[in-house]
N, C-alpha and C positions, 0 to 999 in steps of 0.2 A: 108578193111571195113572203109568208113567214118561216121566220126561223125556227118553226117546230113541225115543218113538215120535212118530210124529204127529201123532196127536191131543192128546197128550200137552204136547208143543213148542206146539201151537196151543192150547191152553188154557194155558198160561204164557204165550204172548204175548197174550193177549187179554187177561191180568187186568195186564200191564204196559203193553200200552196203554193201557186205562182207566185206568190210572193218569196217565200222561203226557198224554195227549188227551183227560181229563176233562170238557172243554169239547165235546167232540165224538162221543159218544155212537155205536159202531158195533158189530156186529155182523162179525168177524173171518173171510172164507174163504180160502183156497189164493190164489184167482185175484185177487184185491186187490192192486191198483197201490199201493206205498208213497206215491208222490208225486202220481199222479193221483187217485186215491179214496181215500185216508186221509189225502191234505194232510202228512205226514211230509217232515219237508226231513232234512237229515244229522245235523243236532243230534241234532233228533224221535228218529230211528234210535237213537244212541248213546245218549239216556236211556233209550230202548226197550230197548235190548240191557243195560245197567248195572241197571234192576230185575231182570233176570234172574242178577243176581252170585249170589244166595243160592243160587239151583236149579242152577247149572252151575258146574263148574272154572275158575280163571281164564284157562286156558290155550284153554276155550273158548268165552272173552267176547272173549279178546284175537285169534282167530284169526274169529269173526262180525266184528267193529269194522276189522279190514284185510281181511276180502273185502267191505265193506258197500256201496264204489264199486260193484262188479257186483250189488248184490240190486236187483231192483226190484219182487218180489211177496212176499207171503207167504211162498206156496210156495217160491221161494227162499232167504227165510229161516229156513222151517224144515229146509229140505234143508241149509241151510249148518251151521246147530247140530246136524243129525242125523249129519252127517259129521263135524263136528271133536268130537263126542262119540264117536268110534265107534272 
C-alpha cells in the first residue's frame, strides 16, 4: 500500500488519528467533516498531520499544515497530501 494513493493516505490518517483522538474511537471515510464529525479543531489537524512526518517528506507535511485553512473533509485531506506528494 503506498502513501500516494488513497487508500493508502486514508489508512495513514486513520492510524494517526487514533492516535490523536484516542479518546474518540472512529471509523475514518472521504466524506467526514474534520470539525463537524471528527470534532478536530486546528491544533487536532496539525498533530494529525505531524504523526504523519515518518511516512511523508517534510516538504509535504509543510505544504498539508499551510493549505489546512481550506481542508474540511477527509477527502480533502487526502487530496492535499496526494498532490503535494505528487
Amino acid at each position: 500500500m503506498s502513501t500516494t494513493d488513497t487508500d493508502g493516505i486514508l489508512a495513514k490518517l486513520q492510524q494517526a488519528y487514533d492516535m490523536v483522538k484516542a479518546d474518540k474511537p472512529r471509523d475514518l471515510s472521504v466524506d467526514d467533516r474534520l470539525i463537524d464529525d471528527l470534532e478536530l479543531d486546528s491544533l487536532d489537524l496539525i498533530d494529525v498531520v505531524s504523526v504523519l512526518e515518518e511516512h511523508f517528506p517534510t516538504e509535504v507535511i509543510d505544504a498539508v499544515i499551510d493549505r489546512s485553512p481550506d481542508i474540511t473533509t477527509v477527502g480533502d485531506l487526502i487530496d492535499c497530501f496526494a498532490a503535494s506528494s505528487a
